[in-house]
C-alpha positions in Angstrom: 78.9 132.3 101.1 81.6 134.0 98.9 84.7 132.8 98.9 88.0 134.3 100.3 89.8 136.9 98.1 92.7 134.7 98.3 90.6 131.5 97.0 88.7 133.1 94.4 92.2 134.7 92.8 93.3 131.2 92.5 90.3 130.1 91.0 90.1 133.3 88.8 93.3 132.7 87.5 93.3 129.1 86.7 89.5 129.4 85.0 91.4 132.0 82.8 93.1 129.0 81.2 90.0 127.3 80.0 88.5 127.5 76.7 84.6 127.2 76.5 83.7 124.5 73.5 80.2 123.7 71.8 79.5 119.6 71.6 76.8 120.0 68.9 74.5 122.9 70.2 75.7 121.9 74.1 78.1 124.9 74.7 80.2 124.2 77.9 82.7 126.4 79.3 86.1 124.2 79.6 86.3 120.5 77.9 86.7 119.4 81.2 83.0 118.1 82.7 82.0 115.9 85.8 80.6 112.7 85.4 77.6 111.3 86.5 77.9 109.3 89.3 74.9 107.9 91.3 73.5 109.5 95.0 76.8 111.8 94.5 76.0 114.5 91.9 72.8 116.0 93.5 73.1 120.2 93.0 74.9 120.8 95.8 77.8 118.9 94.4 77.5 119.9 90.9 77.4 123.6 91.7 80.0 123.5 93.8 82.0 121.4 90.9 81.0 124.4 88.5 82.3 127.0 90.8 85.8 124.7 90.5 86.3 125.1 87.1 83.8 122.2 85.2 83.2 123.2 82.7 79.6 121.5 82.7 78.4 118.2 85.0 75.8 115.7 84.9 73.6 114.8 87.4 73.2 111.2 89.0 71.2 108.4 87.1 67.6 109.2 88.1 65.3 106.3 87.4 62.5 106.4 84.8 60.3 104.1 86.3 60.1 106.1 90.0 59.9 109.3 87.9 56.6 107.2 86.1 55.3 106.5 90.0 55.8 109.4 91.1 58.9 108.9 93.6 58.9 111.8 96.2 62.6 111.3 96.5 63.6 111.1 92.9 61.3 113.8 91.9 63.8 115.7 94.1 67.0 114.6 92.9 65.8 116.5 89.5 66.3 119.4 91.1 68.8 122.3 89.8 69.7 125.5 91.4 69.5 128.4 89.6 73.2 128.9 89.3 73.9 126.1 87.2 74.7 126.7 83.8 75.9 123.9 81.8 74.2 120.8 83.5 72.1 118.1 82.0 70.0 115.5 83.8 70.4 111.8 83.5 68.1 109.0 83.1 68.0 105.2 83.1 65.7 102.4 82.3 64.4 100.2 79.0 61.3 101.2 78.3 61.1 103.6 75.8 57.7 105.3 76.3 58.2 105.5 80.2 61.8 107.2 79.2 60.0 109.2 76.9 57.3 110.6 79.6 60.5 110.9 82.3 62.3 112.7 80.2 59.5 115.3 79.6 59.1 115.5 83.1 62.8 116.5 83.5 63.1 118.6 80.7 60.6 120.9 82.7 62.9 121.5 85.4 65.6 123.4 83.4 68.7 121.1 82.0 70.6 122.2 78.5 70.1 118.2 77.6 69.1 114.7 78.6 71.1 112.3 78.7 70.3 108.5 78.4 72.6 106.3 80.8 73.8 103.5 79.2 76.7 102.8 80.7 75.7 101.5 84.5 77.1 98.6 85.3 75.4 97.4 88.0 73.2 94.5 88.5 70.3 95.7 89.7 70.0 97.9 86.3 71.2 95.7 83.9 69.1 93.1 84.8 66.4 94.9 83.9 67.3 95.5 80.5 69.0 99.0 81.2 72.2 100.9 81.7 75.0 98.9 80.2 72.2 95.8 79.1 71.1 98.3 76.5 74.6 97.7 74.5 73.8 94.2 73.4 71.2 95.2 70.8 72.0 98.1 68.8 69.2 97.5 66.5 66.7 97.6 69.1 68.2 101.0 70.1 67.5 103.5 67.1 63.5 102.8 67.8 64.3 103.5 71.8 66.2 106.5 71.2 64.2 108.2 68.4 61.1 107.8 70.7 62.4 110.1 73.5 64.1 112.5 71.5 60.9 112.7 69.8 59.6 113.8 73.1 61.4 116.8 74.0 62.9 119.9 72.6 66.1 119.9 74.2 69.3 118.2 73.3 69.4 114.5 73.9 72.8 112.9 74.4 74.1 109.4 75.8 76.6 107.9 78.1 78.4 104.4 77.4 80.8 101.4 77.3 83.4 100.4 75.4 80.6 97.1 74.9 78.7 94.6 76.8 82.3 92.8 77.3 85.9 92.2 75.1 83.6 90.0 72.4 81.1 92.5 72.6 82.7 95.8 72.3 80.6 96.9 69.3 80.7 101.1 70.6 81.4 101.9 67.1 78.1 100.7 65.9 76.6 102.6 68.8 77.6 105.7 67.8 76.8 105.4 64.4 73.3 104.4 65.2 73.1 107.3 67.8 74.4 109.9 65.0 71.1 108.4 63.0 68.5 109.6 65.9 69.7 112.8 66.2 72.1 112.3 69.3 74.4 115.4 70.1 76.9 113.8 71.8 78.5 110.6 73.0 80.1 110.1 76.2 82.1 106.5 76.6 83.7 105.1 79.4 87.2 102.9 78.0 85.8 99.9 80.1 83.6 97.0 78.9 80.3 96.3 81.5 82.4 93.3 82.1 85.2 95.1 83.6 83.0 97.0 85.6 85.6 99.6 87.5 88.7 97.4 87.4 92.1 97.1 85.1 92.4 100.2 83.1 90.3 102.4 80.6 91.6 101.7 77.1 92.2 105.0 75.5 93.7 103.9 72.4 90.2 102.3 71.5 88.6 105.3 72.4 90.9 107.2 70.4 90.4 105.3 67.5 86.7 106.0 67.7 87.3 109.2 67.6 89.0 109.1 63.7 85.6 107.8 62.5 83.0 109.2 64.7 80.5 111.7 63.0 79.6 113.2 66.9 81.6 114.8 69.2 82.9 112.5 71.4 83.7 112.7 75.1 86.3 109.8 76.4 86.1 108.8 80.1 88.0 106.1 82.9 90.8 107.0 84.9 91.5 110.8 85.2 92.4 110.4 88.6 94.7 113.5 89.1 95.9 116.4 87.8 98.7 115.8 85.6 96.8 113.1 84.0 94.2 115.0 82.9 96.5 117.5 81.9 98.6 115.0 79.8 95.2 113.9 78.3 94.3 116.5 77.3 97.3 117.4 75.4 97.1 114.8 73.6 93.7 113.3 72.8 91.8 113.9 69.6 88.8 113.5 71.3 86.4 116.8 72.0 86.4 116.7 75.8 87.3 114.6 78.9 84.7 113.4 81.7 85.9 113.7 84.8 84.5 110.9 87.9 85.9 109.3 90.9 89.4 112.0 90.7 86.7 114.7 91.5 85.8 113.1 94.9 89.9 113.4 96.1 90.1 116.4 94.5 87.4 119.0 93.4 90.3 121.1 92.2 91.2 118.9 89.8 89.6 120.9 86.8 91.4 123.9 88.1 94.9 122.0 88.7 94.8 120.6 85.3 95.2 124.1 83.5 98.3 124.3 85.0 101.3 125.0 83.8 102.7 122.2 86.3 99.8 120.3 87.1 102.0 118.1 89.7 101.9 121.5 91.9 99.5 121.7 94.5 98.3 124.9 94.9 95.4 124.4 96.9 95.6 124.1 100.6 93.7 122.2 103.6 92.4 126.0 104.2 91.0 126.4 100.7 89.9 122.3 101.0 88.1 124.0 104.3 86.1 127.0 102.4 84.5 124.8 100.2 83.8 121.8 102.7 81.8 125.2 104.5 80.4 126.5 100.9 78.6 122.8 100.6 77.8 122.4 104.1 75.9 125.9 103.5 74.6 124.1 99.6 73.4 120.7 101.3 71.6 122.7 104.1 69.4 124.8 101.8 68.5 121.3 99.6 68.1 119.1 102.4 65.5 119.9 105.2 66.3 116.7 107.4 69.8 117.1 110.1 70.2 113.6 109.3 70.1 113.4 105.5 72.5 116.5 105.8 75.0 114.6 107.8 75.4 111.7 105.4 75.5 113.4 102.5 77.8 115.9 103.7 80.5 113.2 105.6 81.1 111.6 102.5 82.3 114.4 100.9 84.8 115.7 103.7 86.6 111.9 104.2 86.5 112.3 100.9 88.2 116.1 100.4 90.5 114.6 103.4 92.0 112.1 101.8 95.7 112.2 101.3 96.4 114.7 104.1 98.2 113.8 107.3 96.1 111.6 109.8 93.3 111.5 107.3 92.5 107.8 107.8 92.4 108.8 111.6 90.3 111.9 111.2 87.6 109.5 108.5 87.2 107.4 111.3 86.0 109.8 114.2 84.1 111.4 110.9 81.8 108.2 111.1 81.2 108.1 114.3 79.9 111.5 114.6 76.2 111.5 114.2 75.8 115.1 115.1 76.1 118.0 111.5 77.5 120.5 114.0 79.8 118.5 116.2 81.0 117.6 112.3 81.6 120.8 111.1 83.5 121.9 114.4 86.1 119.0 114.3 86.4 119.5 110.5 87.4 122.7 111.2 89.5 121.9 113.6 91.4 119.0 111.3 91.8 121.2 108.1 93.4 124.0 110.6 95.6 122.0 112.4 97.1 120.6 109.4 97.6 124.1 108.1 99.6 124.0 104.3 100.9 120.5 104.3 99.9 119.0 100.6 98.3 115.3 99.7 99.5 111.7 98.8 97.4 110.1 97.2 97.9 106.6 95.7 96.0 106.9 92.4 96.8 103.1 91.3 95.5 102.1 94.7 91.4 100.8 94.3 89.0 103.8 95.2 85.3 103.0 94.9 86.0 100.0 92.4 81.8 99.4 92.5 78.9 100.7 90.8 78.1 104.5 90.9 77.0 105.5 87.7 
């Protein structure tokens, strides 16, 4: 579907504002891109992101080993629509030949780059010796790394922590080794694995990275809004900002941060509606199942609905639907009846403090 004329003017106008940027050979179109986050950015979301002003995403960690076996389901999820542009695909695990062979495999179906997670926090990875768990031995890394670059053509790039945890925070050393294999870009989350999603993302380290780096770095952790991305931005000295969990509240974040006052909202719960009905009409066409549509659609509406009125009422009738177009039809119904009345949002409050990527 094609947006409204009064929707696509906004979006028009705002995209105006943003000023594509090359990361090594990676060219993106604003320095504004959406993070990886796991069993959220499938295409549907990511396309939809792109059509909001990223200005290049990421797609959720896809495992190595079920790429190895063969995983009907993650064979999927490396999937891109034709429409993307500026989208890599990311992998985890740590073994370096079966990274090597997935990332071949997902170099065929289209990305500008590959990009190694090693940031994950989560248990279930770590204790297998990947995400975050690769950190602890940056001498063991350069071999790792040089083996899968050595197996594809495209760019490869890397996503991680601050360190392993405060005693360990040893990203410098990462970096420097990364620059050695060939890396194009580093993106770094400003939270040790330790901290997992909790206290805040320290900038000023990632900052002083930044002075000494010899790649283009990409900082990341706690661009929850608008203005705050918009006051980052104007300030950092590093090359672009990686937007997460302030994209689920609000996928016009990218736009409202080219503002000239990004405290103004100047979307409304009808534009909030046009592209709840643009992914419905995205999740449908990469989904066959009614049922795999309607979970992975109803996350993103309580999501989109947070901070309008009644929201908290309207997310619980949301989850008790179990039918897509009994869904739609109250969705409808909620973003109408609300008509142009703006969010509050608490953006110190805890929003998916666990692992996603």
């Amino acid at each position: 579907m094609a947006y409204s004329d009064q929707l696509q003017s906004k979006i028009d106008h705002l995209q105006k504002r943003s000023q594509p940027l090359a990361l090594g050979s990676i060219e993106f179109s604003s320095p504004l891109i959406l993070a990886p986050m796991a069993s959220i950015c499938n295409y549907p979301f990511r396309l939809l992101l792109e059509e909001l002003g990223a200005g290049g995403t990421v797609s959720e960690l896809i495992s190595a080993h079920a790429i190895h076996h063969g995983n009907a389901r993650t064979m999927k999820m490396l999937r891109l629509h034709e429409k993307e542009r500026n989208v890599g695909i990311q992998l985890f695990g740590e073994n370096a030949d079966m990274m090597a062979q997935a990332a071949k495999v997902a170099q065929d179906f289209g990305p500008k780059f590959i990009d190694v997670n090693m940031g994950c926090p989560v248990r279930k990875v770590v204790t297998k010796g990947g995400g975050s768990a690769l950190l602890k031995d940056p001498l063991a890394l350069g071999p790792y790394l040089k083996k899968i670059k050595a197996a594809i053509s495209i760019p490869l790039t890397i996503k991680i922590r601050m360190g392993w945890d405060e005693e360990g925070v040893n990203a410098d050393e990462i970096i420097h080794v990364a620059n050695e294999e060939g890396i194009e870009f580093v993106a770094i989350h400003g939270r040790t694995r330790a901290q997992q999603y909790t206290g805040k993302a320290d900038w000023n380290y990632l900052e002083s990275l930044k002075a000494e780096s010899p790649l283009p770095l990409i900082g990341n952790g706690d661009l929850h809004n608008p203005y705050s991305v918009s006051q980052r931005l104007a300030t950092t000295g590093l090359d672009a900002l990686m937007i997460a969990r302030g994209a689920l509240r609000n996928p016009f974040i990218f736009l409202e941060s080219m503002q000239d006052n990004p405290k103004e909202q100047i979307f409304s719960s009808v534009d909030y509606l046009e592209i709840i009905q643009r992914l419905f009409e995205l999740i449908c066409a990469a989904f066959d199942q009614d049922r795999v549509r309607l979970i992975q659609l109803r996350k993103f509406i309580v999501w989109f609905a947070a901070g309008f009125p009644n929201a908290s009422k309207f997310r619980a009738a949301a989850f008790q639907n179990q039918d897509l177009d009994s869904l739609m039809i109250s969705t409808k119904q909620y973003f109408l009846s609300i008509e142009n009345r703006g969010k509050s949002i608490d953006f110190e409050g805890v929003f998916m403090n666990s692992g996603h990527g």
